[in-house]
C-alpha positions as CSV (number, residue, x, y, z in Angstrom):
1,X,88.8,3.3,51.1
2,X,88.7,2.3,47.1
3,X,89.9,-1.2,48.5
4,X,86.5,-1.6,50.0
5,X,84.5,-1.1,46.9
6,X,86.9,-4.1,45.4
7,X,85.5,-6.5,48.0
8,X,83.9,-9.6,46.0
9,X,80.3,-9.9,47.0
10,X,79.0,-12.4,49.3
11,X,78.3,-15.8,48.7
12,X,74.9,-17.2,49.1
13,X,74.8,-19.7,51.4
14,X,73.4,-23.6,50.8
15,X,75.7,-22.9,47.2
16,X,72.1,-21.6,45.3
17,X,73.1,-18.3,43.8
18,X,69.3,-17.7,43.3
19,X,68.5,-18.3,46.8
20,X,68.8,-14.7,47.6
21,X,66.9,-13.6,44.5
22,X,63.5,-15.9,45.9
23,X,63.9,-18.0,42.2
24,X,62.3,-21.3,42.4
25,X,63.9,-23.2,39.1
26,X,61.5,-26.4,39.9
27,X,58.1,-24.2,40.0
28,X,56.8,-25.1,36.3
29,X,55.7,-21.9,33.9
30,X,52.1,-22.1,33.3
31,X,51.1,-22.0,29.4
32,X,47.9,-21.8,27.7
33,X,47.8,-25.2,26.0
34,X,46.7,-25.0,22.4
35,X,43.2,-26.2,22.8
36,X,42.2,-23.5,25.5
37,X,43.5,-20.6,23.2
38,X,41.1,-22.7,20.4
39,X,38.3,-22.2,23.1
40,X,39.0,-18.8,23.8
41,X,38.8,-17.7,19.9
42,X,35.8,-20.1,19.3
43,X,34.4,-18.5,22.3
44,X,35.0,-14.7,21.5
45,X,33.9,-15.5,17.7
46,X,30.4,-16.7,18.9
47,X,29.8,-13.8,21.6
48,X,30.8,-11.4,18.9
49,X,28.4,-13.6,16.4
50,X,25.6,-13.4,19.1
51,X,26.0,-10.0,19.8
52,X,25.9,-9.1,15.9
53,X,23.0,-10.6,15.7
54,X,21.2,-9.5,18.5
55,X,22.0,-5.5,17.5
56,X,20.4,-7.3,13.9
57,X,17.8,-8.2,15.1
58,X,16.8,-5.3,17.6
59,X,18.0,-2.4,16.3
60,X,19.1,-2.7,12.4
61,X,15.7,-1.7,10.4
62,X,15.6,-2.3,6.1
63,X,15.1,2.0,4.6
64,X,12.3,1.6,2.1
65,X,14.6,2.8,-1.8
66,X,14.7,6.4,-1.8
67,X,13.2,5.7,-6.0
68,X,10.0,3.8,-4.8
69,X,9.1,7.7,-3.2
70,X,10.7,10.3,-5.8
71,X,10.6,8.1,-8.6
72,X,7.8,9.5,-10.3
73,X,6.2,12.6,-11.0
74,X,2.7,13.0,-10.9
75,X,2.8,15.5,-13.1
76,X,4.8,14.3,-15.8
77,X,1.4,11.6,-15.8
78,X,-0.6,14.4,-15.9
79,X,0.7,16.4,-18.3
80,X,-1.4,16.0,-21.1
81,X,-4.7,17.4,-22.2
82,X,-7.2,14.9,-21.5
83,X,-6.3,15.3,-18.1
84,X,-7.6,18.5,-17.5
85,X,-10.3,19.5,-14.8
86,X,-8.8,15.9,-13.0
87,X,-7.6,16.3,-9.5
88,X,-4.4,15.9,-8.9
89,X,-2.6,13.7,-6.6
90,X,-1.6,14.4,-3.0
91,X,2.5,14.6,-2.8
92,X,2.6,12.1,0.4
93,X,6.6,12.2,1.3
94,X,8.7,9.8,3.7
95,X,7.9,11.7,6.4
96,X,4.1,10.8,6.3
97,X,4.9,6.7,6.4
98,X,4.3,4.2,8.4
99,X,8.0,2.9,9.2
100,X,7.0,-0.5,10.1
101,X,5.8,-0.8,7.0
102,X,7.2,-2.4,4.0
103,X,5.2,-3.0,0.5
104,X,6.8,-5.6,-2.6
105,X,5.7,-5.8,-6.1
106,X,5.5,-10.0,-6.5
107,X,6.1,-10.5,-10.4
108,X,5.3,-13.8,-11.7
109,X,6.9,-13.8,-15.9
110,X,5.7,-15.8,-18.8
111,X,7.8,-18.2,-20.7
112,X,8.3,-16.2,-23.4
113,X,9.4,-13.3,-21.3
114,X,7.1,-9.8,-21.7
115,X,3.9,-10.6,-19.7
116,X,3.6,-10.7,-16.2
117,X,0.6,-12.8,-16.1
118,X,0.8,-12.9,-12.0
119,X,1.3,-9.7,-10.2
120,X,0.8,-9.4,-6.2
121,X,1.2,-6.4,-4.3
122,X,2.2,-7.2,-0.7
123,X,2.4,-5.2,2.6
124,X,4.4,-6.6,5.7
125,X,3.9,-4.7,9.1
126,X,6.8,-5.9,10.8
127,X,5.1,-4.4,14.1
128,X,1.9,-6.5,13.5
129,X,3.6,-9.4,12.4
130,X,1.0,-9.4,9.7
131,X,1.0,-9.8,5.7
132,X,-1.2,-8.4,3.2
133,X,-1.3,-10.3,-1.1
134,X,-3.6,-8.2,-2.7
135,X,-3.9,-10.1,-6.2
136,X,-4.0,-7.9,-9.7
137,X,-6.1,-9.3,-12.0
138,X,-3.4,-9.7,-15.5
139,X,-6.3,-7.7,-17.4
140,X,-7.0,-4.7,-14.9
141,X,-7.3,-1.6,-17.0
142,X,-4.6,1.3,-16.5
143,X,-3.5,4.2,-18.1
144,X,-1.5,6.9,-18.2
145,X,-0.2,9.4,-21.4
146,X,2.1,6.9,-22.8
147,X,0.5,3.8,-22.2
148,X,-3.2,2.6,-22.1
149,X,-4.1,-1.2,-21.8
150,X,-3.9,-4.9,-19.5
151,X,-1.6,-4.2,-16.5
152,X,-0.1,-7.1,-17.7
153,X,1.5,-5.7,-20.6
154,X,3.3,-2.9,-18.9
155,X,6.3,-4.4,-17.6
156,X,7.2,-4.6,-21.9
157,X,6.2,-1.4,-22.8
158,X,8.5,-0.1,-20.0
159,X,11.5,-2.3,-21.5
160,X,10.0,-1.1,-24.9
161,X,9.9,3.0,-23.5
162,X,13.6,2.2,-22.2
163,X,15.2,1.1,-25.1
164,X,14.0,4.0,-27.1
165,X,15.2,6.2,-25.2
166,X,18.9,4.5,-25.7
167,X,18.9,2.3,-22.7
168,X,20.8,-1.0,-23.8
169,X,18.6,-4.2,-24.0
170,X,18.9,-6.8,-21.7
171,X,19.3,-6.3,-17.4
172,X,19.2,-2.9,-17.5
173,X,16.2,-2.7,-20.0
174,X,14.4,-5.3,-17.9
175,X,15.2,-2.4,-14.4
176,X,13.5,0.2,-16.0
177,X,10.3,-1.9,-17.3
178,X,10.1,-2.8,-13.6
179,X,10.7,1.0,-12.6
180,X,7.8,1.7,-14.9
181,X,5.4,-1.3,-14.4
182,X,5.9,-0.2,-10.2
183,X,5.3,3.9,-10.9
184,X,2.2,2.2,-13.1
185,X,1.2,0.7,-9.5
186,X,1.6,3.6,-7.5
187,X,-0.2,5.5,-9.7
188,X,-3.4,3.4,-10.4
189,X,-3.8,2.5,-6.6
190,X,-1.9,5.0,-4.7
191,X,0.7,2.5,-3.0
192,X,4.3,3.4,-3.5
193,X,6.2,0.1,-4.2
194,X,9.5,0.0,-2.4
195,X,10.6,-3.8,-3.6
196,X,10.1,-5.8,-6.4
197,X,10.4,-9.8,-7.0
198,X,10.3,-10.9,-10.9
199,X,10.6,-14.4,-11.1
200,X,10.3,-16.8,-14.3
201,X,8.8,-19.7,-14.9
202,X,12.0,-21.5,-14.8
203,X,12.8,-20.1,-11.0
204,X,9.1,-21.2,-10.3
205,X,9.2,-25.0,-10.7
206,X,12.6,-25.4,-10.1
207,X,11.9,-24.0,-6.1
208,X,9.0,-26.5,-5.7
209,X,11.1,-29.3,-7.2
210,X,13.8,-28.1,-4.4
211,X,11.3,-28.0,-1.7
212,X,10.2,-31.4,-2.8
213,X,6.3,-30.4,-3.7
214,X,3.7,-28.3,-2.8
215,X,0.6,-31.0,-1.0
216,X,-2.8,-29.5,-1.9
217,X,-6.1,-30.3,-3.5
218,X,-6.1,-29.6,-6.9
219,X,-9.8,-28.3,-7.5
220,X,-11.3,-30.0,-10.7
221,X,-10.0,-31.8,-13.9
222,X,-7.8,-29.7,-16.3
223,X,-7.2,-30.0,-19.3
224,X,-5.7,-27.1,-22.1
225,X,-2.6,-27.2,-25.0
226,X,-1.3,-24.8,-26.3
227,X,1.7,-25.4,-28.4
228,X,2.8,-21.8,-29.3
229,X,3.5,-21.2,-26.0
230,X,4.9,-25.1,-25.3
231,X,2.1,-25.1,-22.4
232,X,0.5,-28.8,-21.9
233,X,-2.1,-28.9,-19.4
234,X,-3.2,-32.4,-17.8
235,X,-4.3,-32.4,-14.2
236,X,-6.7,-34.7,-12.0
237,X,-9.1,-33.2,-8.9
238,X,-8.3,-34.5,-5.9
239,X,-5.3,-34.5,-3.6
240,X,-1.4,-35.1,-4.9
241,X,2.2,-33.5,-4.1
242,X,2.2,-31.2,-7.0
243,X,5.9,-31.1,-8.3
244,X,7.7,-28.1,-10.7
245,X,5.9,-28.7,-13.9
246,X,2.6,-29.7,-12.4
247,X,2.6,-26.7,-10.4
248,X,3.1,-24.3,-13.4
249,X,0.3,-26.2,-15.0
250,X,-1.8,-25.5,-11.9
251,X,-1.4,-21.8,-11.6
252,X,-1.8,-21.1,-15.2
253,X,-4.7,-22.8,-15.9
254,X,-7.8,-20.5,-16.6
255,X,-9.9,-21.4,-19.8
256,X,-12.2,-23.9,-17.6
257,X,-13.1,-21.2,-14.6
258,X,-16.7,-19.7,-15.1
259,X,-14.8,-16.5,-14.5
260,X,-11.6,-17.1,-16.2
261,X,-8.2,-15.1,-14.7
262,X,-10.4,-14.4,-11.4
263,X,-11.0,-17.8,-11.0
264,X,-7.4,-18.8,-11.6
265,X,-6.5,-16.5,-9.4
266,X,-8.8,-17.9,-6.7
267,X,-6.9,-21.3,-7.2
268,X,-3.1,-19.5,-7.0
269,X,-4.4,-18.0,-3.5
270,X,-4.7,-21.5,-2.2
271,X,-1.3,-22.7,-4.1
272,X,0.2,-19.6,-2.1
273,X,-1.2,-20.5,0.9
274,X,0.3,-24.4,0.9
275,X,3.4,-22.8,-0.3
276,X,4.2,-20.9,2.5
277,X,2.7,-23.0,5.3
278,X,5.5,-25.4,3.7
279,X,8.2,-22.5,3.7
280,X,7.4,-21.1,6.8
281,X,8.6,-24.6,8.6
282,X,12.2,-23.4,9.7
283,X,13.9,-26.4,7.6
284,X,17.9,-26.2,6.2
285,X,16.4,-27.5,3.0
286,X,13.7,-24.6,2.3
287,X,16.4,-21.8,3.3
288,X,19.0,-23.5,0.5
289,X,16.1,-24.0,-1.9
290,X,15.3,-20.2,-1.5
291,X,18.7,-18.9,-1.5
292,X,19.2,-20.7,-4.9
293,X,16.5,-19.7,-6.8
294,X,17.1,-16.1,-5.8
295,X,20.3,-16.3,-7.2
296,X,19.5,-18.0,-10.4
297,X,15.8,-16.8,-11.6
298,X,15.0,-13.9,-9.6
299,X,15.5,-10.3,-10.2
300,X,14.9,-8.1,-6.9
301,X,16.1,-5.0,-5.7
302,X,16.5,-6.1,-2.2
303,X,19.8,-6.8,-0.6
304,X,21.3,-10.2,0.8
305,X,21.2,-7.7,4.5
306,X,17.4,-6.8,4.1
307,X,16.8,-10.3,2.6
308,X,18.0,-11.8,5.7
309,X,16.2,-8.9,7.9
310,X,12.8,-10.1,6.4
311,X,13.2,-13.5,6.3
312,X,13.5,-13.8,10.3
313,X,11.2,-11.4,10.8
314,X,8.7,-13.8,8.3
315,X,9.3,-17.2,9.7
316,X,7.4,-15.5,13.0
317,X,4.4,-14.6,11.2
318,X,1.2,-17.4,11.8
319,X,-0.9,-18.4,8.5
320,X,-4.1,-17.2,10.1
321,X,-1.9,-13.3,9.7
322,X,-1.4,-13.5,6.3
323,X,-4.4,-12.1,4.5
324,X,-5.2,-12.1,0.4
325,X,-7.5,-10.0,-1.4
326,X,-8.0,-9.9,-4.9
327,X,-8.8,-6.4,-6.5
328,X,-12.5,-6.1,-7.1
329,X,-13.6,-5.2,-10.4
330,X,-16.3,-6.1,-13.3
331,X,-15.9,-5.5,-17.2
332,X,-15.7,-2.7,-19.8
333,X,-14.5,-5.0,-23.1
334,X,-12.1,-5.9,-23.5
335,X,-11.0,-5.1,-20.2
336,X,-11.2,-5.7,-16.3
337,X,-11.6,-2.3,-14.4
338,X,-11.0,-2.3,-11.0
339,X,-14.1,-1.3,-8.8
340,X,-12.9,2.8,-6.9
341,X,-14.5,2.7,-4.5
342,X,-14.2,-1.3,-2.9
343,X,-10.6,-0.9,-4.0
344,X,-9.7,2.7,-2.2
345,X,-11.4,1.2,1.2
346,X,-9.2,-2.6,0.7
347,X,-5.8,-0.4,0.1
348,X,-6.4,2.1,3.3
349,X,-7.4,-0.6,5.7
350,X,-4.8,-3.4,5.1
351,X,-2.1,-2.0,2.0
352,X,-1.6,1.9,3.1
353,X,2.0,2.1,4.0
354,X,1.8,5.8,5.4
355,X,0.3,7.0,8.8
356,X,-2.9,9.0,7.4
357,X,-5.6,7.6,4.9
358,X,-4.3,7.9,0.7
359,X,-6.8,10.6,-0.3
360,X,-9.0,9.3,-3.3
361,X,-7.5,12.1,-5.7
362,X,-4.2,9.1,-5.8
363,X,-6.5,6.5,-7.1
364,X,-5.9,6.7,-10.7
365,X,-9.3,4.2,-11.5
366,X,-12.4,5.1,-13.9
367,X,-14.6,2.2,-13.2
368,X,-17.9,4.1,-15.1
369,X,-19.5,1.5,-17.0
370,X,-17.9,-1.2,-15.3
371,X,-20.2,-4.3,-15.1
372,X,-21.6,-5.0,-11.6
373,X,-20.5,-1.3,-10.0
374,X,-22.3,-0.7,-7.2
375,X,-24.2,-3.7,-7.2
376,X,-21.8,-6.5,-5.7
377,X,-21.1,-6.9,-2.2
378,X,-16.6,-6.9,-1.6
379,X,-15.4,-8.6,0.5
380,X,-13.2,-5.9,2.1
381,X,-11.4,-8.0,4.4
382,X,-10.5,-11.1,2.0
383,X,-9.7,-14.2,3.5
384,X,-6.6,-15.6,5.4
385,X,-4.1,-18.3,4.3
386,X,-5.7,-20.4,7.4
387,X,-8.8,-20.1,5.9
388,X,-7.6,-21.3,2.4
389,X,-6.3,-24.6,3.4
390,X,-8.8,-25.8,5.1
């Protein structure tokens, strides 16, 4: 019986000891050649790419800085004696805003560094697709218990506040003028600023250099020096491709307007207006000019993510939705105070960020005495960047 078990096992006929097993040695193994496995990651990298930015662009949503709402205390503003009998503000909270709405401080810095001598407050309803630019006037009166003056001044009694208090000069000096210059905003005019963009001179020409010009028509002859501040003025009316330095000269000029800073401001609104119909042209060459002055000349608190967020979200927004005010106002030397009334009814309609109307008792403006209150018609709905340019 064990013999059997010693029995050598069968041979396979036709001599193919694989026969039996159903092994075909001269069927060829299929393997991925190396250019299909260079598909199939290029492939998977650009669905997962697509699908990033589709989740981006649907469902990813900027959160407005937590400081731009508890950053300041009415009533540390308040607390002082000559405040007394005032109203005080409404305490409108993050639950009471408008979530498609986003509102930036636009900061435009002189040469010598402590003046902003252009401020623009802008509101972007990404639901809309519309912008607001209401300009500030650089000599608009505010005040609060520790400053009283041109809002253009308070950006450097911010840095000047900060460093007394032991804050080191330099970047994060310059933070807390801003902090202060945009509590000084919310406070006058009752908008909470949730960005700011301070740009220099510097960062100002070298972007319209990079986009190669700005075309518009530059409205009369102008003409001013002023060596203290190394400002040379020397522009002809008429048409031209305004580069850098002729730009700066442009938006600075203001001693030949009837009315001075409004009137220069009147001219910036139309430099604005062919300087984004030029930047809202998707072109290579405007995103790298943009992306390298923010890098070199700008400080902003908004991230490289949000950046990105609002920069596709801008490119879809038409000229004719893009609407400029400028804050109305008459005189009490050797100021500009802004009108209450005009200005309350601008800010509600086209710069409230929240879901219900900002009660007047968060308009921090005295206008009594003011030349022209009461007796000038506002504009209340300004005029759009399609208008300008034509």
């Amino acid at each position: 019986m064990i013999e059997q078990y010693r029995k050598k096992p069968p041979k396979l006929s036709g001599g193919n000891k694989n026969k039996g097993l159903n092994i075909n040695k001269n069927k060829p193994v299929k393997f991925m050649t190396v250019k299909k496995i260079v598909l199939l990651a290029f492939l998977s990298l650009l669905f997962l790419f697509l699908l990033l930015v589709f989740i981006f662009l649907n469902f990813y949503r900027p959160s407005a800085p937590v400081d731009s709402w508890g950053g300041m205390d009415f009533n540390e503003f308040f607390d002082n004696e000559i405040f007394e009998g005032i109203e005080r503000p409404v305490n409108m909270t993050q639950e009471d805003r408008n979530t498609d709405c986003y509102t930036f401080l636009i900061l435009g810095r002189d040469a010598l560094g402590g003046q902003t001598d252009t401020i623009m407050l802008a509101m972007f309803n990404v639901k809309e697709n519309t912008i607001s630019i209401l300009n500030i006037p650089r000599d608009t009166y505010v005040t609060e218990r520790r400053f009283s003056g041109k809002i253009n001044n308070a950006l450097g009694r911010g840095v000047s506040n900060a460093v007394r208090d032991g804050v080191p000069r330099g970047e994060e000096a310059t933070k807390a003028g801003l902090k202060y210059l945009k509590d000084m905003v919310h406070y006058t005019f009752g908008v909470p600023v949730h960005y700011h963009i301070l740009i220099d001179l510097k960062g100002f020409k070298f972007l319209v250099d990079e986009i190669g010009g700005v075309e518009m028509y530059v409205p009369q002859d102008m003409y001013y020096n002023d060596p203290e501040q190394g400002l040379f003025i020397n522009l002809k009316e008429g048409p031209r491709t305004l580069n850098g330095s002729e730009a700066e000269q442009l938006v600075r000029y203001r001693s030949g307007y009837a009315t001075q800073d409004i009137g220069r401001i009147e001219t910036q609104q139309k430099f604005v207006a062919a300087l984004m119909k030029k930047l809202l042209r998707f072109d290579l060459k405007n995103i790298n000019a943009l992306f390298a002055t923010a890098t070199k000349y700008m400080e902003t608190n908004i991230s490289a993510t949000d950046a990105a967020w609002f920069a596709q979200r801008i490119l879809q927004v038409k000229l004719e939705d893009i609407r400029t005010h400028t804050v109305p106002g008459g005189w009490v030397y050797p100021h500009q105070v802004a009108y209450k009334q005009e200005t309350m009814e601008i800010i509600n309609k086209y710069y409230n960020p929240f879901r219900i109307p900002i009660p007047e008792s968060n308009f921090n403006i005295d206008d009594k005495g003011a030349t022209g209150t009461g007796n000038t018609k506002t504009d209340i709905d300004g005029v759009t960047m399609a208008e300008l340019l034509r």
